[in-house]
Residue, then its C-alpha position, 0 to 999 in steps of 0.5 A: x176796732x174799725x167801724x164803717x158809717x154808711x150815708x147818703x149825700x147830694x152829688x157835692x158829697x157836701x157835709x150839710x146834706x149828709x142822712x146816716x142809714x147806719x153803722x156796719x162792722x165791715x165795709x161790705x155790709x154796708x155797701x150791701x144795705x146801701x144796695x138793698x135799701x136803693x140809695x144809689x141814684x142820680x141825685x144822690x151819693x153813697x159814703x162809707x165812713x170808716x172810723x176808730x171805736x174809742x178815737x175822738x175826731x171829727x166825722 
């Protein structure tokens, strides 16, 4: 099962800045809250993260 992580990150995208607004079962429900809770904007960026239910790896 794929689940999709959404967070918010300075313009580097850097790993140091990253803040978790949620876990979503689809791509599309996440971009939809990062619309709906306003993250997008000139200071910042928008990853979504799709990662393996069960698989270990780092994030």
């Amino acid at each position: 099962m794929k689940l999709f992580i959404l967070y918010q990150t300075d313009n580097w995208k850097s790993k140091a800045s990253r803040i978790c607004f949620g876990i979503f079962d689809t791509r599309a429900k996440a971009i939809d809250s990062a619309k709906w809770q306003d993250l997008y904007n000139h200071n910042s960026e928008v990853v979504v993260l799709e990662v393996t239910l069960n698989l270990f790896e780092e994030v």
